[in-house]
N, C-alpha and C positions, 0 to 999 in steps of 0.2 A: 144410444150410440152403437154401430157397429162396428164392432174390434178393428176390423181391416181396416178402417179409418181413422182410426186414433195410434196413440202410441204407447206400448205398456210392453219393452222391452224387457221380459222375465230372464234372468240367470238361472241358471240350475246348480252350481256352486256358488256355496259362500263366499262373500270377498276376502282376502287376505287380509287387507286395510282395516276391515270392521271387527270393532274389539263386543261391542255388545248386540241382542238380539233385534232390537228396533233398528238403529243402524243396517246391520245383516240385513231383516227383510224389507224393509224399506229400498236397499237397492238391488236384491235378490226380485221384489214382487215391481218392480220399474217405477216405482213412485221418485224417488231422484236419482239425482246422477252428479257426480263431485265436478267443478268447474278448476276450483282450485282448493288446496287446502283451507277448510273452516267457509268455504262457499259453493252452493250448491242450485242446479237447476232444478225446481218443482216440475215434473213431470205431470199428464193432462191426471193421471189420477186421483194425485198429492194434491192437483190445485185443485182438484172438486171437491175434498174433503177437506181442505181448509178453507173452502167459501162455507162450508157447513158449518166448521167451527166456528169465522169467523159472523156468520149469520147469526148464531144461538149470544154470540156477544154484544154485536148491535142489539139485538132484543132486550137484552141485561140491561145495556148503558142506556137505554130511551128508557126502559121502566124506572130505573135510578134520576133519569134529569139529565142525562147527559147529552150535549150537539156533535153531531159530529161535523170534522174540518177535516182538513191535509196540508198540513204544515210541510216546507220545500227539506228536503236531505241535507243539503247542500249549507251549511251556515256561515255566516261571516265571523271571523274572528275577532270581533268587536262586541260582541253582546258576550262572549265568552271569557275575554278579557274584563267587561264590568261584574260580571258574577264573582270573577275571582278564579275561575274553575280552567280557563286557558291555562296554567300554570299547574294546578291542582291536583285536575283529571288522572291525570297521569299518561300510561306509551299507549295506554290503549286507545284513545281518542286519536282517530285518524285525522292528521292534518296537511294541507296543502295549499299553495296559491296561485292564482289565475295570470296569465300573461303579461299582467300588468303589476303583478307583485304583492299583490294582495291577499293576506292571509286567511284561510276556510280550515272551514271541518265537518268531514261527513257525521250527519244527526248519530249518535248513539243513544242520547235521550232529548226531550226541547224542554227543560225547565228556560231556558233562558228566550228562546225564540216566544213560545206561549207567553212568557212573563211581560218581554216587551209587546207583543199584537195587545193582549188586553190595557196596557197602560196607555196604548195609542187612540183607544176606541172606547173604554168604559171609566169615564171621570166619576161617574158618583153612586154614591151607594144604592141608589132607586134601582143600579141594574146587578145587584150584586143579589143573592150568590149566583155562580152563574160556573158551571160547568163543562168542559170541551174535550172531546177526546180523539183521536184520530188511527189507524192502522196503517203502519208503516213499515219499509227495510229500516233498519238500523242497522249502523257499523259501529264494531269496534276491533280493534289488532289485536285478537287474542294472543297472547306468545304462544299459546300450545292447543291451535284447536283442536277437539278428540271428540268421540262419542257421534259423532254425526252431526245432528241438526241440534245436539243440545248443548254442544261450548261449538259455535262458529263465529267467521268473522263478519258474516252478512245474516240477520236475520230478521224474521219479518214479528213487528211488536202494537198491542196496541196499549197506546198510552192515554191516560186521560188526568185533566188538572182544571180544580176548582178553585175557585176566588171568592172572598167569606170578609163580612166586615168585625164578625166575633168568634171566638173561640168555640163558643158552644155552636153557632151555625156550620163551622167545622168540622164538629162531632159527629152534624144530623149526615154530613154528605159521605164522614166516613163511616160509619154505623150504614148507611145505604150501599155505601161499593163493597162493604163484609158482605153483606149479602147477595150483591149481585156476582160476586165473584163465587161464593158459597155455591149459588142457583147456576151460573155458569159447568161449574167441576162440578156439579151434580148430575147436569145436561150430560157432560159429557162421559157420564160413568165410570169417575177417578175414584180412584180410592185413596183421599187425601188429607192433610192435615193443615188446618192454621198455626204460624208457632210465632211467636215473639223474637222480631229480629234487629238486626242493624243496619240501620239508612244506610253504611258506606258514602259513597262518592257524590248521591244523589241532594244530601244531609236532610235536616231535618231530625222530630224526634221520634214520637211515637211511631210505632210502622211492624208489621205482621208480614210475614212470609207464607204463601200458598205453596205447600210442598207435597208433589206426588209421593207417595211411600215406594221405592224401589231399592232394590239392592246394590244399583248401578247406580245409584246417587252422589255426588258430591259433597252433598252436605247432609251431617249428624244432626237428628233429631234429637234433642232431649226431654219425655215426656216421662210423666208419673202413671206408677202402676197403678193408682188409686185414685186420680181424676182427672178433669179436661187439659190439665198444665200440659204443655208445651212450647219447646223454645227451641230457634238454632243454637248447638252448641255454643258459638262464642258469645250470646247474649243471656244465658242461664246466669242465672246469681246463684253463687254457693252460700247460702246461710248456715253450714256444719258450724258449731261452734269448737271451739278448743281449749283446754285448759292448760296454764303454764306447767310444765311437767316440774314435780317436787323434789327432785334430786339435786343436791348441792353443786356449786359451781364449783370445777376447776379451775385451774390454772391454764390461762390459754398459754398454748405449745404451736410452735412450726417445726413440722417433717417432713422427710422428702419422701416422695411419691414420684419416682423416677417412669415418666411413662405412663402414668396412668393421668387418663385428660374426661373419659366420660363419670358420671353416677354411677354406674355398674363397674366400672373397672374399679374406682377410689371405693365404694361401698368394699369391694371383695376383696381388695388388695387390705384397708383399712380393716377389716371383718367387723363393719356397721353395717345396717340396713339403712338404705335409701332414705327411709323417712328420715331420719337423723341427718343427712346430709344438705345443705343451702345449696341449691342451683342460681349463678349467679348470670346473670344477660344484660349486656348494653345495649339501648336502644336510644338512633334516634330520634328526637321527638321535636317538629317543626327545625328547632335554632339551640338546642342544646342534646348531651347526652345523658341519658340520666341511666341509671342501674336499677333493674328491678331482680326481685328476689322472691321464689317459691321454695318448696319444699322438693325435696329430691325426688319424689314418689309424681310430686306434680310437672303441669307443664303450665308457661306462661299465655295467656290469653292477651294477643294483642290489641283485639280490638278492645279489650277493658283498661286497658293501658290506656289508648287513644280517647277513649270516652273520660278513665278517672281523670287523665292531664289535661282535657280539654282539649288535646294538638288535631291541627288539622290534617299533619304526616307521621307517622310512625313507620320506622324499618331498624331490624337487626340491625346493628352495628357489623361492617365486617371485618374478616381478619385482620388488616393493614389497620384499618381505625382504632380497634381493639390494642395493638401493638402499639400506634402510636399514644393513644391516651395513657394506658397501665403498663407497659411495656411486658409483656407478656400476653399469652396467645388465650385464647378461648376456655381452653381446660384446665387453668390455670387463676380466672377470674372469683374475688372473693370481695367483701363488700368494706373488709377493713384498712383501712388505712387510704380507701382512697383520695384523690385530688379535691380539694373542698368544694370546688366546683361544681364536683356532679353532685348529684342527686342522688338520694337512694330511698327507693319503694320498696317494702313489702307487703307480703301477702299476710292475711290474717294466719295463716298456719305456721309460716315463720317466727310467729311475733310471740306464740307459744313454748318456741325451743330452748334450750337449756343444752349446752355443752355437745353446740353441734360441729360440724365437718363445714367448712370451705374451702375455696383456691386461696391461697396467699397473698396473689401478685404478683410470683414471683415462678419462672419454669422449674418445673419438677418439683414444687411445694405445696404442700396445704395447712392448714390452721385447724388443728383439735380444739373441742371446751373451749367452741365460740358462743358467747353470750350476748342475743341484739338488743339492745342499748346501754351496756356495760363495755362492748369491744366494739361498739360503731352505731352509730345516730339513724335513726330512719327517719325522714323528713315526712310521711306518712304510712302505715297500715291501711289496707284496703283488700278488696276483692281482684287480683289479679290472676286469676287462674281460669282453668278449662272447668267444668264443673264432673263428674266422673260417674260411672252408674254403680248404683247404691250411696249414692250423697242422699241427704233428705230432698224429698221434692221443692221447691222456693215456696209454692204456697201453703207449704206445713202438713200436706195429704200424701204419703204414700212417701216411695223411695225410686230415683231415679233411672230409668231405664234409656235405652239408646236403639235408634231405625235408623237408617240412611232414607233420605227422600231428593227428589229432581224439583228446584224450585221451577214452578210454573209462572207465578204470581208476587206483587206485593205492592202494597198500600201502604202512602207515608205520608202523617203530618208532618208538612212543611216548616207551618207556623209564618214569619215572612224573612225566613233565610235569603229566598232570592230578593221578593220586594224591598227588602232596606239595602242590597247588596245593589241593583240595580237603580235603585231612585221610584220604582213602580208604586203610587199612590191614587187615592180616590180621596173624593170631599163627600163627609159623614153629615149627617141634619144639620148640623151647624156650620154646615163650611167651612174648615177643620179639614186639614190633608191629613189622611193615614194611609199607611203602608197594608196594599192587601195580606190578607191573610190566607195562607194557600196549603192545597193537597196534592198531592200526586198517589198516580193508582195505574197500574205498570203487570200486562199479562204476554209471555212469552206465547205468540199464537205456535210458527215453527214447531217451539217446543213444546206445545200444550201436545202439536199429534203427532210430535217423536216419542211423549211420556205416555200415550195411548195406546202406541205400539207396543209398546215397554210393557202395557201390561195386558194388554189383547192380542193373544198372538199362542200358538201351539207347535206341535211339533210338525204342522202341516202347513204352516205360514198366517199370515194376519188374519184376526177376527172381528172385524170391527163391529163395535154397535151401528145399529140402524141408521140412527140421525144424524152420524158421524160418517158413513161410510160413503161411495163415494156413488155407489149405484146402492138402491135397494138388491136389484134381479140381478142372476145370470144367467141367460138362457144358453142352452149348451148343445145343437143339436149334432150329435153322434158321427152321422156321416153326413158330410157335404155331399155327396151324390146319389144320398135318399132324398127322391122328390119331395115323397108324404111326409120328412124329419124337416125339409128346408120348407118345405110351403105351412106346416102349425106354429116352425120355430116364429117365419116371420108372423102368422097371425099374431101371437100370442105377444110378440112385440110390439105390436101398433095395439092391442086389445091394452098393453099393461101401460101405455107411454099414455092412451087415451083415459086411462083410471089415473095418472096423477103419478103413476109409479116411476123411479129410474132406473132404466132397465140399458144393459150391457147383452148384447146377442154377439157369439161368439162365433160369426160367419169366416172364420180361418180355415182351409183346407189343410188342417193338421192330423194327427194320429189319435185318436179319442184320449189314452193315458196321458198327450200332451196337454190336453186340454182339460182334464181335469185337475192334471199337478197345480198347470196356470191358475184355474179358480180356486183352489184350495189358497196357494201363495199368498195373490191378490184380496183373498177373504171376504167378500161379498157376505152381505147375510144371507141370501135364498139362492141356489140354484136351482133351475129348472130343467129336466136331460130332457130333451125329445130322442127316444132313441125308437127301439121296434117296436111300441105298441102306437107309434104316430098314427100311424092308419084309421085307428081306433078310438085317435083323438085324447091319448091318454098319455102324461106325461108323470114325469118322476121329481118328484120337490123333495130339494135336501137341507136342514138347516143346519148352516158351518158352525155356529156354536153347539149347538147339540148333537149333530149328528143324523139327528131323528131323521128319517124318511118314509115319504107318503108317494102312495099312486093317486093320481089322482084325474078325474076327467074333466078336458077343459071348460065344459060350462061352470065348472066347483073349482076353480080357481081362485078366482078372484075372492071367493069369500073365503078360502084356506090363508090365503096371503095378509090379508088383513087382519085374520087373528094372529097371525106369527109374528108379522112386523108391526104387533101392537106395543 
């Protein structure tokens, strides 16, 4: 392609708007351009590199078994309604209806759309397993897109979903997308981790997160310094054990604690440390409130909450609620004497204390030599917490450490959440209806080469690998109105286009420092200057990851290029 004919609008400052460096260069090097918040135009270069990307994936999903489809955007509110998930989803599922009043929803995932085409087309098991995957926009209403292409509200996914008539035939298809997703983020030279996560919204149980390692991450890794464990923090188990502390019980006491509402105020004002204090939180859970309870040092993990109660919703309680239930605000909440109604959880650390610190109930109070189940009932002890580094690792090796990583990826046994939720069945050897049994396997493309940016890229702008990038070449000849620099640039253009190469000639009547800044930004792996020894038939190869540069004479081309972009 020649430059003058494409579009690769480079800035020379930084945007204002862009907080991290993939962001920055990606619209610094004109890869996209913001349409609206959290939605963006793929510019011709962004789209060449994500047909690459999304190329090395198709490759993956055929070696795995998998067909590919293209399921519509556009969904009826009706297959979302029998899932259960119209209601569920929650604000971020974009919804609307057609002139005739008919309820839709732009796709943000298709368990439901999938789940109905196969129940429509595959009655028996003779066609089963059988797996589908497609590449598509998704939407969802982010409240706060940020980061660029990796929290938006339009993004481009490819998803795929298998249908199994047993559990272990399940196993084989997700044991096969571990690895094609493995072989995938290996193609694409990430530097990543698999970690043990949480279905969320999508449900199902078992399920693994693909997470870039970045420091602009979202989400906290927690891995062991001593072997392959890893998990996203909210799905780490803390197995620290605790022993009841041996100091004699007090007399529970109430005093006031005028003003002090957080741990660190009541810890210093009381002269306790934190561990000794009960952090108490209301949460709702689907159709009731219940009180969970950690240690003052910790914090409460919601999604273990949602997992130990089974509920389908969890949310803090907020202030108004909080008031209307205990009558009394937030910093203020303690676990005794409440309404029998609620519920009260705690965490295995609490269940250890002995003559600790809570709220009252009551503003400006708290309760010394409180003892849990002598001054208030726990309806269960459990795992409710965040897990913390230097806890023991969960699988008994080492001690826990924390990365931040960019989820790319993740795979989840379904099991048949949607099939029994939907009515989706097949007839087994015996004619016999059961309800398929299903996977989903879910890779952010968008953000697979926003988190590529993220970590290819220099003080001189992107560097991409090879099979990612968007052209192998840049040919760069010096002056537009040197004959001998314009007539090798173009040979060596049809010489490299004719070897299979993709090559970019940078035929712009610019100032040479401009056109170097340009290829540096943009990051090509090879550039080529035609400059003063054209004549001579000699050009100058420069490799943007290394640096390295060679003269080199154009018959010795073509064999220099192929060891580099090996």
């Amino acid at each position: 392609m020649r430059q003058s004919m494409t579009l690769i609008p480079t800035l020379r400052e930084f945007p204002a708007d862009a907080d991290i460096k993939s962001h920055q260069l990606l619209l610094r090097a004109g890869y996209i351009r913001q349409t609206a918040s959290g939605v963006y135009t793929y510019m011709p270069l962004a789209k060449r590199t994500l047909d690459n990307i999304e190329k090395i994936i198709r490759e993956e999903m055929e070696k795995a078994g998998a067909a590919e489809v293209l399921m519509p955007a556009l969904q009826p509110a009706e297959l979302w309604q029998e899932s259960g998930r119209w209601y569920s989803y929650g604000e971020e599922l974009m919804r609307l209806h057609d002139r005739h009043g008919r309820d839709f929803a732009l796709g943000a995932t298709h368990e439901e759309v999938i789940t109905s085409l196969v129940n429509d087309d595959v009655q028996s098991y003779k066609r089963l397993p059988l797996t589908l995957f497609q590449i598509q926009t998704k939407f969802r209403d982010e409240q706060r897109p940020r980061f660029g292409l990796l929290r938006g509200r339009e993004f481009i996914m490819k998803d795929a979903y298998s249908f199994h008539t047993s559990a272990e035939s399940l196993d084989e298809a997700y044991d096969k997308m571990y690895k094609a997703y493995t072989n995938i983020f290996n193609r694409c030279g990430l530097d990543f981790r698999a970690v043990l996560a949480d279905s969320g919204a999508i449900g199902g149980k078992d399920t693994q997160e693909f997470m870039v390692l970045s420091d602009i991450g979202e989400d906290t890794i927690a891995f062991s310094d001593s072997s392959d464990y890893a998990a996203n923090i909210e799905m780490a188990e803390v197995t620290r054990k605790y022993e009841k502390s041996s100091e004699a019980e007090r007399a529970l006491e109430k005093i006031a604690t005028p003003d002090q509402k957080t741990i660190a105020e009541v810890s210093t004002f009381l002269n306790v440390q934190p561990e000794n204090c009960i952090k108490s939180l209301v949460f709702k859970t689907d159709d009731e409130y219940v009180m969970i309870l950690v240690r003052g040092d910790h914090e409460v993990n919601d999604i273990k909450v949602k997992n130990e109660l089974n509920a389908t919703i969890v949310e803090l309680a907020d202030h108004e609620e909080t008031a209307a239930l205990l009558n009394c605000s937030v910093g203020s909440l303690g676990p005794v004497g409440v309404p029998e109604k609620m519920k009260v959880y705690a965490d295995h650390a609490v269940e250890a204390m002995v003559n600790a610190v809570c709220g009252a109930n009551e503003e400006g109070f708290h309760l010394i030599n409180v003892v849990p189940g002598r001054d208030f009932i726990v309806e269960k002890n459990a795992d409710f917490r965040f897990i913390m580094e230097g806890d023991p690792s969960p699988d008994g090796e080492g001690t826990i450490r924390f990365a931040r990583g960019i989820e790319v990826g993740h795979i989840f046994k379904l099991g048949t959440t949607y099939s029994d939720a939907m009515n989706a069945k097949y007839l087994d050897e015996n004619g016999k209806s059961r309800s398929y049994i299903m996977g989903c396997y879910g890779i952010g493309v968008s953000r697979t080469l926003s988190a590529i940016a993220e970590q290819f890229n220099d003080e001189n702008g992107l560097v991409w690998p090879s099979n990612i990038a968007p052209y192998h070449v840049h040919i760069v000849p010096v002056n537009m109105k040197d004959q001998a620099q314009v007539e090798l640039a173009d040979e060596l253009y049809d010489l490299l286009k004719d070897n299979r190469f993709e090559v970019l000639l940078d035929d712009r009547a610019e100032r040479p420092g401009v056109k170097f800044k340009d290829s540096d930004l943009i990051g090509l792996p090879i550039r080529i200057t035609a400059g003063k020894k054209s004549s001579d038939g000699i050009v100058e190869v420069k490799v943007r990851k290394t640096g390295e540069m060679f003269e080199v004479e154009k018959t010795e081309l073509l064999q220099l290029l192929q060891q580099l972009l090996k």
